[in-house]
N, C-alpha and C positions, 0 to 999 in steps of 0.2 A: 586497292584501298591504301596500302603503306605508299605507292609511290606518290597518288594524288596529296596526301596527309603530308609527304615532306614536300610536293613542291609546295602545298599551301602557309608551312610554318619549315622554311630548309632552317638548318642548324641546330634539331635537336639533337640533346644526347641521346645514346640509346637506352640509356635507361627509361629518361623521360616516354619514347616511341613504344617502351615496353608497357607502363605504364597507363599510357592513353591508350594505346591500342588493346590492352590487354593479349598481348600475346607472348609464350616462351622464346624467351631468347634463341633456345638452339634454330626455333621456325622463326624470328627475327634475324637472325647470323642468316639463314641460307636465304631468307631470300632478298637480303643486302647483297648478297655474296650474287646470288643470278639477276640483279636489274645491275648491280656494279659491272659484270660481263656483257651485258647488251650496252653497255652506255650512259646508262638512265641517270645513274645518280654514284657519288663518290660519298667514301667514308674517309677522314682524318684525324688525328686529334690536333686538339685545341686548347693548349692551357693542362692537359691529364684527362682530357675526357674524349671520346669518341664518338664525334659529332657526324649526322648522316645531311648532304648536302646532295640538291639535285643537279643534273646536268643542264637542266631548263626549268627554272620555274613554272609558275602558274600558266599556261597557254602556250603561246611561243614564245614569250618572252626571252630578253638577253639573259647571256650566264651570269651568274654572282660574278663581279669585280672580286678578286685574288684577297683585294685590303679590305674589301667591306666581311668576308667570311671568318675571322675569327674574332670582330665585333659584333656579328650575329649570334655567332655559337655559345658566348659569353653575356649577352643579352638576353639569352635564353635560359642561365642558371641566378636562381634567387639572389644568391651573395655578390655576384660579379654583374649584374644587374643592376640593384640598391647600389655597390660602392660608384659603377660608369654614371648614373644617370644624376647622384649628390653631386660627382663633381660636372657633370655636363650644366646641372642647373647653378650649382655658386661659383664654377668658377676653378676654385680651387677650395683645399680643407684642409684639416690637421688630421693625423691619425685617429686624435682620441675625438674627433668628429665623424670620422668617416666608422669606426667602431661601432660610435651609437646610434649612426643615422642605420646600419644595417643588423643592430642587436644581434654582436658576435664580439668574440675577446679579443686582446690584443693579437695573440699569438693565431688566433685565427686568422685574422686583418694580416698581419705580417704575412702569411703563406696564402692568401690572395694578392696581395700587392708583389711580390716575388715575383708569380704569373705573369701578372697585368704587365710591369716592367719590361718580364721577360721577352713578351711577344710586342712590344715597344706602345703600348696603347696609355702609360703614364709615364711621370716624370715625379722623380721627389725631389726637392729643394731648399738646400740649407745643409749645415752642416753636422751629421751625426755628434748625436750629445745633445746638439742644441733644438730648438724648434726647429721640426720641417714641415714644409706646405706639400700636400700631392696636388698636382694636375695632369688636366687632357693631355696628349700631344698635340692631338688633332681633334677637334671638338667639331669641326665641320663633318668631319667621319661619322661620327656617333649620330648627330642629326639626321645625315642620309641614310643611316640604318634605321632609325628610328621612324622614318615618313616611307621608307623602299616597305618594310616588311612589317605584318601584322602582328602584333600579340597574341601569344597562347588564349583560347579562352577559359576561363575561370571555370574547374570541374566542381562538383559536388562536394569534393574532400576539400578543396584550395578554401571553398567559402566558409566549411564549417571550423577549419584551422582558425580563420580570421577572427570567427564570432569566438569559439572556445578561447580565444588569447584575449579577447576584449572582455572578456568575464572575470578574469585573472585580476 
């Protein structure tokens, strides 16, 4: 069940895997830890989180490409999600656009963009103080992540988060 589950969606965190799957970490650790000694599948982190990726996708398909796996892994968490996909669709943005489109503060945005930088998947532009733009580096990257790999689907809690915020 957990190996088919990541090759179906590779790049979750393990939280998330603990989550859907409902099951305790410690019996999540082992047995990442025995399909990681057969081959099956590898764990890294991505950004501070510790993403479980397979060795072969869905069938026999090829491995993940090296560059497409921590646009996946980050495409799979709600904030680094919203901030990749505002700028994949305009283009570019300004912090206090990219803030609102992902309703989080600045200083949260700041220690996402820190990340995103880090692992070279943005650019900020302009000079501190003044206006800056963020963009993609590679926007063809995010595309191919985006058509290579499925979406989580939407569980029971995810729907009722949505409706309970639309009531607000």
């Amino acid at each position: 069940m957990l190996l088919s589950f990541v090759q179906r969606y590779p790049g979750l965190h393990v939280r998330e895997l603990i989550r859907r799957l409902k099951i305790p970490i410690g019996t999540l650790d082992y047995h990442l830890y025995r399909l990681g000694q057969k081959g099956l599948l590898e764990t890294r982190d991505v950004g501070g989180y510790r993403c479980v990726f397979p060795n072969r996708p869905v069938g026999e398909g090829p491995p993940i490409p090296e560059d497409q796996k921590a646009v996946l892994a980050l495409l799979r968490l709600p904030t680094p999600r919203t901030i990749l996909l505002h700028l994949y669709l305009k283009g570019f943005a300004s912090a206090k656009d990219l803030a609102g489109s992902a309703g989080i503060s600045a200083s949260t945005l700041s220690y996402y963009m820190d990340r995103l930088e880090g692992l070279g998947l943005i650019a900020r532009q302009g000079a501190p103080g003044g206006p800056r733009r963020v963009t993609l580096k590679d926007p063809e990257l995010v595309r191919r992540v985006l058509l290579a790999y499925p979406p989580l689907p939407e569980g029971a809690g995810d729907r009722w988060v949505r409706l309970w915020e639309g009531l607000r």
